[in-house]
C-alpha positions in Angstrom: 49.2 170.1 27.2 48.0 169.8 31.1 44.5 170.9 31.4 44.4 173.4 33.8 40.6 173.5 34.2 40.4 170.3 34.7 42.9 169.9 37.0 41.5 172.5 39.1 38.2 170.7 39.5 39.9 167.6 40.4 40.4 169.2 43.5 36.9 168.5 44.0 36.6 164.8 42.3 38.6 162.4 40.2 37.2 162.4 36.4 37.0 158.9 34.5 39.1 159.0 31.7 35.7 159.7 29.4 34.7 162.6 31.0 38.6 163.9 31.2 38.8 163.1 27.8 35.3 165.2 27.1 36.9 168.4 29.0 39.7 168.5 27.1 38.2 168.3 23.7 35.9 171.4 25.1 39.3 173.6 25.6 41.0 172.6 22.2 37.7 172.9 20.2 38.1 176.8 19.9 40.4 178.8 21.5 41.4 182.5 21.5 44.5 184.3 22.2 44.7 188.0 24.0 47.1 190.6 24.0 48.2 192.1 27.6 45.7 195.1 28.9 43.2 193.3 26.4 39.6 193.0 27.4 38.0 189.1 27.4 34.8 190.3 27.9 34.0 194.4 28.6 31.8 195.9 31.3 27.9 196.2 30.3 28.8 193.5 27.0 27.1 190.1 26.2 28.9 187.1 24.7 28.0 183.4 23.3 30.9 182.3 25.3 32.0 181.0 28.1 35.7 181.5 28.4 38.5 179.6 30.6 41.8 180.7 31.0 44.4 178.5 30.1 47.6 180.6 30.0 48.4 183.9 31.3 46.7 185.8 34.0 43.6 188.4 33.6 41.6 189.7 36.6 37.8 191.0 37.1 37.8 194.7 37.5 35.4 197.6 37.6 36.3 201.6 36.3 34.7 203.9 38.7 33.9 207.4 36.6 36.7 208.6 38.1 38.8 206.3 35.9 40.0 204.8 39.0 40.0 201.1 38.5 39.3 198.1 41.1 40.5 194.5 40.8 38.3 192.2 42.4 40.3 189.3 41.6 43.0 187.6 39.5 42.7 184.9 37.3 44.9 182.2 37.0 45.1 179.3 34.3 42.3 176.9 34.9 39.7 179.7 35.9 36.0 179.9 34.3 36.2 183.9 33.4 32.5 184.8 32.3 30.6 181.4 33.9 27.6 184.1 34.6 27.1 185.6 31.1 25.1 182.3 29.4 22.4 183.6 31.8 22.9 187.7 32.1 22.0 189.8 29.5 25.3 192.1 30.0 27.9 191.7 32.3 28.3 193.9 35.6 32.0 194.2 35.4 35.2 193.4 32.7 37.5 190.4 32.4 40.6 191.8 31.6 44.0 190.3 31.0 47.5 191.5 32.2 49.8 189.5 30.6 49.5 187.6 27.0 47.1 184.9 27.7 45.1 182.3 25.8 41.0 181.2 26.6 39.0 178.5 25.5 36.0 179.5 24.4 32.8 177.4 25.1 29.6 178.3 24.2 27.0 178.9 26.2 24.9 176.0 24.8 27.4 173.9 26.1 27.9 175.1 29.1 24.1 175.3 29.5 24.7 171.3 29.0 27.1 170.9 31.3 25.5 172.5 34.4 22.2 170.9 34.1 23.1 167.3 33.8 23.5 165.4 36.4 27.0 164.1 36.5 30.5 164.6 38.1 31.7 167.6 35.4 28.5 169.7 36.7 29.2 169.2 40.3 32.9 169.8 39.8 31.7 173.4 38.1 29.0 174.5 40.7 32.5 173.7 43.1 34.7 175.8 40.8 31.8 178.6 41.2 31.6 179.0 44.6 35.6 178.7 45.2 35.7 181.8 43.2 33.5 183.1 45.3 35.3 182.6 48.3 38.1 184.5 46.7 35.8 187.5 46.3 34.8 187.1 50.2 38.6 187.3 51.0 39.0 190.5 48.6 36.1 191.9 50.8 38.0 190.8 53.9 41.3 192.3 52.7 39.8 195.7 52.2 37.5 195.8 55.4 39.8 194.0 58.5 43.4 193.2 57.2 46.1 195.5 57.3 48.7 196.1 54.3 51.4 194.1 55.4 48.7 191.0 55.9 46.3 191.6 52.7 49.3 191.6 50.7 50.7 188.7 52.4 47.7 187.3 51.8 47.4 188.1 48.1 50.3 186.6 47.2 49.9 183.3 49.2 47.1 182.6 47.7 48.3 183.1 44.2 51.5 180.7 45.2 48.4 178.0 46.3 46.4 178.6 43.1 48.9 178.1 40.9 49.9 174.9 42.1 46.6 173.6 42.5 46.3 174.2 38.2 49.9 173.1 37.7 51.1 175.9 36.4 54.2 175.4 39.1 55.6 172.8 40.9 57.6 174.9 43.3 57.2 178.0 45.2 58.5 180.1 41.9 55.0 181.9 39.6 55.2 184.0 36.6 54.2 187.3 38.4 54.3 190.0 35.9 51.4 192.2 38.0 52.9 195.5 38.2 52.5 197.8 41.6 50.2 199.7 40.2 47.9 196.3 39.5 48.3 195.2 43.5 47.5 198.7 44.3 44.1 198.5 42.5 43.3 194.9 44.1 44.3 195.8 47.7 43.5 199.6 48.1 46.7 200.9 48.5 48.8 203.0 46.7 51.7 201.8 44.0 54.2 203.5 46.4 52.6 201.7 49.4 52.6 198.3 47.2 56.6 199.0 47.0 57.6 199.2 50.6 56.0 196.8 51.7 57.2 194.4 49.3 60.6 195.7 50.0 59.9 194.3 53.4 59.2 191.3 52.5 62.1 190.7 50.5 64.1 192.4 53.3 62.7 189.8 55.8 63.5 187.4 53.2 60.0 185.9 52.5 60.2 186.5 49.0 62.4 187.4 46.4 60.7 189.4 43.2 63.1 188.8 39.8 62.4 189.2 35.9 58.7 189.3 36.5 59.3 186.0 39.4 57.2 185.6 42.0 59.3 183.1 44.6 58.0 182.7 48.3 61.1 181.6 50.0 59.6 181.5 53.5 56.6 180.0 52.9 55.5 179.9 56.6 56.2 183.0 57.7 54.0 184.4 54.5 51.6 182.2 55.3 50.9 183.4 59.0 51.3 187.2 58.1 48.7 186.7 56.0 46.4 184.8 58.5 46.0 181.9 55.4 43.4 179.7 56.1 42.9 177.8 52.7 38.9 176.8 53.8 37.6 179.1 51.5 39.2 177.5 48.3 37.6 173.8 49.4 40.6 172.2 48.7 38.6 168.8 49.3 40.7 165.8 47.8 43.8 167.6 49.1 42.5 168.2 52.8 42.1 164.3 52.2 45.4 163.5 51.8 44.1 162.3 48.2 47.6 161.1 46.7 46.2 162.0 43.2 46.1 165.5 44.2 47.5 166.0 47.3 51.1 166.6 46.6 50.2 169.9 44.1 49.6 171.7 47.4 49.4 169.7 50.6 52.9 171.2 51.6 51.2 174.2 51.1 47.7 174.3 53.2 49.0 171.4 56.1 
């Protein structure tokens, strides 16, 4: 199989075939499979591993004591879920998944290894950290200047972009079984609010939404609803026309 972690970080530098050879032996070593609405790692828990997603999508998210829940982000294959917990004593919110999804779990010796030695592989994760937390400085963006039509425009862009960039697609089609009810909680809207304006979108014919399909079939016009500006995910072999990379997403971000 395509390793989706690794091929996210090559967005940041090109692996020798040693050290691409030394990820993937850290995804097959031990691996763990989820059901839907199942939690990788719970709110206020501790764990001896690191996991990364390799199929499926999951997404951070806090309960309030309401019961009202808040998705700070979505994961997609080829995300670190729980990079943070070798170091905290308990996590400050849950990885949860939303569809049937698999991890690999490394532990956090290793991954203690792997971000203090000085090589490619720990630069390429420090680069993986803070392009997750550019997504998190979006989500804040979304909720504080953006209006429905763009945050969701947004949203879903960026999905389409991530995707690619792991190879989970090739085209503008993603496995999108996030229910209303999930965009609600990761945008601050309500599911009723989710619905029409996705109904617009598919009446403006920007994308079309079948059997749990995601497909952006105006990618531009998305794209500029959504004021896109794909600086945040540090793109960097791509935004140099790197051929190794380049042609995942470059139709995507140029």
């Amino acid at each position: 199989m395509n390793n989706p972690w690794v091929m996210k970080m090559e967005q940041f530098t090109a692996f020798t075939k040693e050290e691409r050879t030394r990820l993937d032996a850290i995804i097959t070593s031990k691996q763990r499979e989820f059901q839907a609405q199942e939690d990788v790692i719970a709110d206020g828990a501790h764990s001896d591993y690191c996991h990364v997603l390799l199929t499926g999508l999951a997404c951070r998210y806090k309960i309030l004591p309401d019961g009202e829940r808040q998705i700070m982000a979505f994961l997609v294959p080829g995300d670190l879920c729980d990079a943070e917990i070798f170091i905290l004593k308990r996590m400050d919110h849950a990885v949860g998944t939303l569809t049937p999804s698999t991890t690999a779990m490394i532990h956090s010796s290793e991954m203690k290894t792997l971000l203090r030695e000085a090589s490619p592989i720990s630069e390429a994760l420090w680069w993986g950290t803070m392009t997750d937390l550019g997504v998190l400085r979006e989500r804040i963006l979304d909720l504080g200047r953006r209006d429905s039509s763009e945050r969701l425009a947004h949203l879903l862009y960026e999905m389409l972009v991530r995707y690619r960039v792991s190879g989970a697609t090739k085209t503008n089609s993603i496995d999108f079984p996030v229910t209303q009810t999930d965009l609600a909680d990761a945008t601050g809207m309500t599911p009723s609010h989710v619905n029409r304006v996705l109904q617009r979108f598919r009446e403006d014919e920007m994308i079309e939404l079948r059997s749990k399909t995601l497909t952006v079939t105006d990618p531009a016009r998305l794209k500029s609803l959504g004021q896109f500006n794909p600086a945040y995910l540090h793109l960097d072999r791509t935004e140099a026309n790197d051929l190794a990379v380049s042609s995942r997403v470059g139709d995507l971000i140029g």
